[in-house]
C-alpha positions as CSV (number, residue, x, y, z in Angstrom):
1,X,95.9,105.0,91.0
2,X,98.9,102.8,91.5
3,X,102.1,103.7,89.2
4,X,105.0,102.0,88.7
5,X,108.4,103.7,87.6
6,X,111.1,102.0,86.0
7,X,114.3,103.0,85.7
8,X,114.0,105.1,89.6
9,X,117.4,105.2,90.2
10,X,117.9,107.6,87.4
11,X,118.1,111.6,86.9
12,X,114.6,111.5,85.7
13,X,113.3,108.6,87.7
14,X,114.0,110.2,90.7
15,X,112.4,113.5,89.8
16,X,109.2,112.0,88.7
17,X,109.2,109.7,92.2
18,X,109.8,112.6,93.8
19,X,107.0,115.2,92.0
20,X,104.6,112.0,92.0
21,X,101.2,113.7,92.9
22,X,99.8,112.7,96.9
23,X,96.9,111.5,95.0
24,X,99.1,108.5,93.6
25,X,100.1,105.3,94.5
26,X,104.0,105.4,93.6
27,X,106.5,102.0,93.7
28,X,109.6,102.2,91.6
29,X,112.0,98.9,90.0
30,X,115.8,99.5,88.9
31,X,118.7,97.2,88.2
32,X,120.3,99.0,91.3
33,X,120.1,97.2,95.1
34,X,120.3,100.7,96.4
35,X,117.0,102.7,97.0
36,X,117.3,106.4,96.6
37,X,114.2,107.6,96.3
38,X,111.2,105.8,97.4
39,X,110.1,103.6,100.7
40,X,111.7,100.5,100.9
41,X,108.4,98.8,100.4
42,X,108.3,100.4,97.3
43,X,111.2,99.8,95.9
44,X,112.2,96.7,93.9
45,X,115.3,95.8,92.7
46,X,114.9,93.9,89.3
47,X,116.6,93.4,85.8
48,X,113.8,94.0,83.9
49,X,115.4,92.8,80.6
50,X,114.2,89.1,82.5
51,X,111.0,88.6,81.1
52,X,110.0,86.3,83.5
53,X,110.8,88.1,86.3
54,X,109.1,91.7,85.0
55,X,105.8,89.6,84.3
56,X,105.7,88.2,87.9
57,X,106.6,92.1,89.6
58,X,103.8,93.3,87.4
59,X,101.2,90.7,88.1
60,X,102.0,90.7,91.9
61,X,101.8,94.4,92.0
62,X,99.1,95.1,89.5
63,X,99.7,98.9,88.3
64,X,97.6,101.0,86.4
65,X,100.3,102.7,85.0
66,X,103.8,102.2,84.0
67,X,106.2,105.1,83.4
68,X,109.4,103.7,81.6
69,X,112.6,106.0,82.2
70,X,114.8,103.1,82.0
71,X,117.3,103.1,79.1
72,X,120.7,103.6,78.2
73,X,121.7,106.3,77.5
74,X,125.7,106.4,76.2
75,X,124.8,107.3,72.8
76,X,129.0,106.7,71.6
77,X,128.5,103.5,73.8
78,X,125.8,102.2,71.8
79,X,127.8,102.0,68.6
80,X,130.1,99.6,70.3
81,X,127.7,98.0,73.4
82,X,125.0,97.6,70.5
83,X,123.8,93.9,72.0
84,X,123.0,95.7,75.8
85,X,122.1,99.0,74.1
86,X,119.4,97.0,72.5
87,X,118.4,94.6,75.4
88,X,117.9,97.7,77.8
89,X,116.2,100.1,75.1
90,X,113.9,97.3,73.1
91,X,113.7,94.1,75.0
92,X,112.8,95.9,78.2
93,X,110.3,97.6,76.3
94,X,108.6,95.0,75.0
95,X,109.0,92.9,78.4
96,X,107.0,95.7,79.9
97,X,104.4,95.5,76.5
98,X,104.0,91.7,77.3
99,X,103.1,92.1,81.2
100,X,101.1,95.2,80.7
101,X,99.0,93.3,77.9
102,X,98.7,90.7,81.0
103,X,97.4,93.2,83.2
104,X,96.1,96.1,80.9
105,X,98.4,99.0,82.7
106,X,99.2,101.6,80.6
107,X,102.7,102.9,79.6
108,X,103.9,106.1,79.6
109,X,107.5,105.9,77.7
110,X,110.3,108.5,77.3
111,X,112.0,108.7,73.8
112,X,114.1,111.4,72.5
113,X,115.2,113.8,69.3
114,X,118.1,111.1,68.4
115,X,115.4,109.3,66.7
116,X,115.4,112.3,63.7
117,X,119.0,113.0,62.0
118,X,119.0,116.4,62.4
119,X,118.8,117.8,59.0
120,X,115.6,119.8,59.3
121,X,115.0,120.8,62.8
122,X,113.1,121.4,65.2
123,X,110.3,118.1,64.6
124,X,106.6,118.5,65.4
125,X,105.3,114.7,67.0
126,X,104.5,113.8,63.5
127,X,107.9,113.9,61.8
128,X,109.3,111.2,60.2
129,X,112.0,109.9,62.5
130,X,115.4,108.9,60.3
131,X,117.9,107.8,63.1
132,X,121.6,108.1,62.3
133,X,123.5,106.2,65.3
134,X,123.0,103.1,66.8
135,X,121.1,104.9,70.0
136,X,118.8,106.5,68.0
137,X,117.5,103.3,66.3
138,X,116.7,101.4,69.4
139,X,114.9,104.3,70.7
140,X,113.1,104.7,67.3
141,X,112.2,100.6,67.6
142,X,110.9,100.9,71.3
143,X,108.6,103.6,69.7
144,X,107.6,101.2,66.9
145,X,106.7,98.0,69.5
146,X,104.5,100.6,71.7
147,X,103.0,102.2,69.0
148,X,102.1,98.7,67.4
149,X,101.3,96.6,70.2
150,X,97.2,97.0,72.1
151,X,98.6,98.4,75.3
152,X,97.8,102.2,76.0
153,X,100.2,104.4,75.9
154,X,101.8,107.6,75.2
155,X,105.7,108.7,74.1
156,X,107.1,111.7,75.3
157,X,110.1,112.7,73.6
158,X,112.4,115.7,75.1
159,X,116.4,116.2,75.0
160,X,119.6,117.8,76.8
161,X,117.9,116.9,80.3
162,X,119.4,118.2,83.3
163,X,118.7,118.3,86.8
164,X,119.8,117.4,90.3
165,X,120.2,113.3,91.4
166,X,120.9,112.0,94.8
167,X,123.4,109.6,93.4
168,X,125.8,112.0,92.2
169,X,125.7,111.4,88.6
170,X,126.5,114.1,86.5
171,X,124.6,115.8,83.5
172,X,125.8,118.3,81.2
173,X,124.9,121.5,83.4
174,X,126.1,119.7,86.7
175,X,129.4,118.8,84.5
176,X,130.1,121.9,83.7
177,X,129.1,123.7,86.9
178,X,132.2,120.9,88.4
179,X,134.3,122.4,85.7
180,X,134.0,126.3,85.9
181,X,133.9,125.8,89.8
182,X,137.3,124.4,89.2
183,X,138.7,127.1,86.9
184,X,139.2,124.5,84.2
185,X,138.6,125.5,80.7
186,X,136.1,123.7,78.5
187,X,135.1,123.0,74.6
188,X,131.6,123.2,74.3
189,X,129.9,122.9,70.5
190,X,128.7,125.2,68.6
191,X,127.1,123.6,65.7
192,X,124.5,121.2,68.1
193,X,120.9,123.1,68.6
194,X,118.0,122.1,70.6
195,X,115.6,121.8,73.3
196,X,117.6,122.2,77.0
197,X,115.0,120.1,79.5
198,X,114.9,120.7,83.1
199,X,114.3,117.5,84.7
200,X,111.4,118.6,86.9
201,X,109.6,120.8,83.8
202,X,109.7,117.0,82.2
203,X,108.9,115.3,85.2
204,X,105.4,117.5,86.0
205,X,104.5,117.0,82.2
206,X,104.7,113.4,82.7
207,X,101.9,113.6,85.5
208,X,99.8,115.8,83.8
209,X,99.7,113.0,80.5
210,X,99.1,110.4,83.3
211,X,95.8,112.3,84.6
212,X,94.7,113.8,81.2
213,X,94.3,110.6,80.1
214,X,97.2,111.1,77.0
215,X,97.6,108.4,74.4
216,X,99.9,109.0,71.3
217,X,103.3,111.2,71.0
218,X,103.9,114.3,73.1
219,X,107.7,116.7,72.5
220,X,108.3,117.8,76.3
221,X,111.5,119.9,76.1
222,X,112.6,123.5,77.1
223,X,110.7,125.7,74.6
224,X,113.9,127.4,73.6
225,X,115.9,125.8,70.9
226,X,119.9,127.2,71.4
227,X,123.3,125.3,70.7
228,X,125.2,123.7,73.5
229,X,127.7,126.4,73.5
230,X,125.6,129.5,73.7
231,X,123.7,126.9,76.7
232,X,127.0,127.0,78.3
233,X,127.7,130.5,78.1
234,X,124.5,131.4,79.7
235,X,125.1,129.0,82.3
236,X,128.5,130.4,83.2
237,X,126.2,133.6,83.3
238,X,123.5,132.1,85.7
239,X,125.9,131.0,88.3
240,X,128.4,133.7,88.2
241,X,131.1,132.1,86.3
242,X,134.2,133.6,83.7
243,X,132.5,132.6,80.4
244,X,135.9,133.0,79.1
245,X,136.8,129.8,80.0
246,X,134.5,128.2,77.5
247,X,135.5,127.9,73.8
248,X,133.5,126.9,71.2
249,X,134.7,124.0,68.9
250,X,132.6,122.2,66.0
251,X,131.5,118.3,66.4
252,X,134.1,117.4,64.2
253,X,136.5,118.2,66.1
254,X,135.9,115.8,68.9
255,X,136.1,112.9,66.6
256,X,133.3,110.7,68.6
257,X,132.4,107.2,67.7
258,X,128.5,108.2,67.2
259,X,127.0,110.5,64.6
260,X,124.9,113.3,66.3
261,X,121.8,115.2,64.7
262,X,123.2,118.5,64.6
263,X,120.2,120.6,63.5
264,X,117.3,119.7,65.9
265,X,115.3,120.3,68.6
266,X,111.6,119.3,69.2
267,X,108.0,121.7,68.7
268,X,106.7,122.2,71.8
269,X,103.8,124.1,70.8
270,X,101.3,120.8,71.8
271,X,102.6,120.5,75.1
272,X,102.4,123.9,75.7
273,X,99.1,125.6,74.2
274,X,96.8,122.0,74.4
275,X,98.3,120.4,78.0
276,X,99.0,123.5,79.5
277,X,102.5,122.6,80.6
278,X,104.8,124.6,81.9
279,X,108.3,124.7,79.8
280,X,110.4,127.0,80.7
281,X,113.5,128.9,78.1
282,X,116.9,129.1,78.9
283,X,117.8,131.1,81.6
284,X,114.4,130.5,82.9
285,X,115.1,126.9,83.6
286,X,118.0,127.5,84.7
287,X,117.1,130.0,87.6
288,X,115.1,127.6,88.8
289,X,117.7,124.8,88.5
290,X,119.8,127.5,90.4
291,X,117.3,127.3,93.5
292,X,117.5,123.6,93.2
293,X,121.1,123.4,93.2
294,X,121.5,125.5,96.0
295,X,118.8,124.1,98.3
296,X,120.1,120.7,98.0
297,X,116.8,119.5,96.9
298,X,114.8,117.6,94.0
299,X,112.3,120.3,94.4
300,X,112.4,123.9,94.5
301,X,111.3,125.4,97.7
């Protein structure tokens, strides 16, 4: 089965490259002229916000299956960058809609819990979404054009992903490990719950959709729902590190351009009691984000 993954150069990209079963055929496409990850002969570098030019990749290369981890992701850019927010989050989405059509692939798309506004938290897959920032709506309208267009698919939605990348860019957990390595104090939230996702938890459930055959939505988060600052405290805890220097602060005090859902989080119970797949809480993800960190590695040896 041949699978192409967009948006490779990325956090989760690289982790589901990287966890990609032997049994699978694996190329991957970002914006990026850098390869990272996969074989230079199966790599492509592409804007795939060029419809033109994602139709002729996907009709030269003919996969099965496409797994889109493209997006952009600065939710306070979005309220300002709201022309590319959309162009990368909805065009690209229904660029890859159009060619799969063309080919009849399948797409397998990652969304998140920004598409809900947080009021009544945690959502089951059948919630009804209510966005309240500019991110949250073009995630919530690349959901729409799947779910309405004849292509198969499936949506997996999870949150607060974290994880190691070979290009250096940070997460929250990597951030803050940069920080307490440093001595520097930090103001984490207290008033933000949900889901914390360890990139390769995410990255296996991904597969296991893929080779069940999955069509329709799917929550794949951590299955402990905890606010960012009790996350960072048990961080600090993980790695050996003076949770004094972390102090907890509300949203409103950091005055940021882009509402967030304070109240959230995502049921897991689907992923977990009907696929079978492994989700890990708290300090469990992190332990093995620990062994990850340490070893250098994507995966844990």
């Amino acid at each position: 089965m041949k699978i192409l993954v967009t948006g490779c150069y990325g956090l989760l990209g690289q982790t589901v490259c990287e966890r990609a079963p032997k049994s699978f055929l694996v190329y991957g496409v970002d914006i990026h002229e850098g390869n990272i990850v996969l074989p230079d002969d199966k790599y492509f570098s592409l804007d795939l916000t060029d419809r033109k030019k994602t139709l002729e990749l996907l009709q030269d290369l003919k996969p099965d299956y496409i797994i889109n981890s493209a997006a952009y992701t600065d939710v306070d850019g979005a309220e300002t960058e709201r022309e590319l927010c959309w162009k990368i989050n909805v065009d690209l989405v229904e660029n890859l809609i159009y060619g799969a059509r063309k080919i009849k692939a399948g797409i397998g798309h990652i969304s998140t819990d920004y598409i809900f506004d947080g009021k009544s938290g945690p959502y089951a897959e059948d919630a009804h979404p209510n966005p309240i920032g500019y991110y949250g709506r073009s995630k919530l309208a690349a959901e729409n054009a799947l779910i309405g267009s004849s292509v198969d698919y499936f949506i997996a939605r999870t949150m607060v992903l974290y994880g190691m990348s070979k290009n250096g860019k940070t997460n929250f957990v990597t951030w803050l490990i940069a920080q307490l390595t440093n001595q520097r104090p930090v103001k984490i939230v207290n008033d933000q719950y949900g889901n914390t996702t360890l990139a390769d938890e995410l990255a296996e459930g991904i597969w296991t959709l893929i080779k069940s055959g999955y069509s329709g939505i799917l929550n794949i988060a951590g299955r402990e729902i905890i606010n960012r600052y009790e996350f960072a405290v048990r961080i600090a805890e993980v790695f050996g590190f003076d949770r004094d220097l972390i102090t907890a602060v509300t949203t409103a005090e950091f005055n940021q351009p882009a509402p967030r859902p304070l109240n959230s989080g995502l049921i897991v119970d689907k992923a977990l009691n009907e696929l079978n797949i492994v989700l890990s809480d708290v300090v469990e993800g992190l332990h093995k984000f620990k062994s990850i960190y340490y070893s250098g590695s994507l995966v844990p040896g």
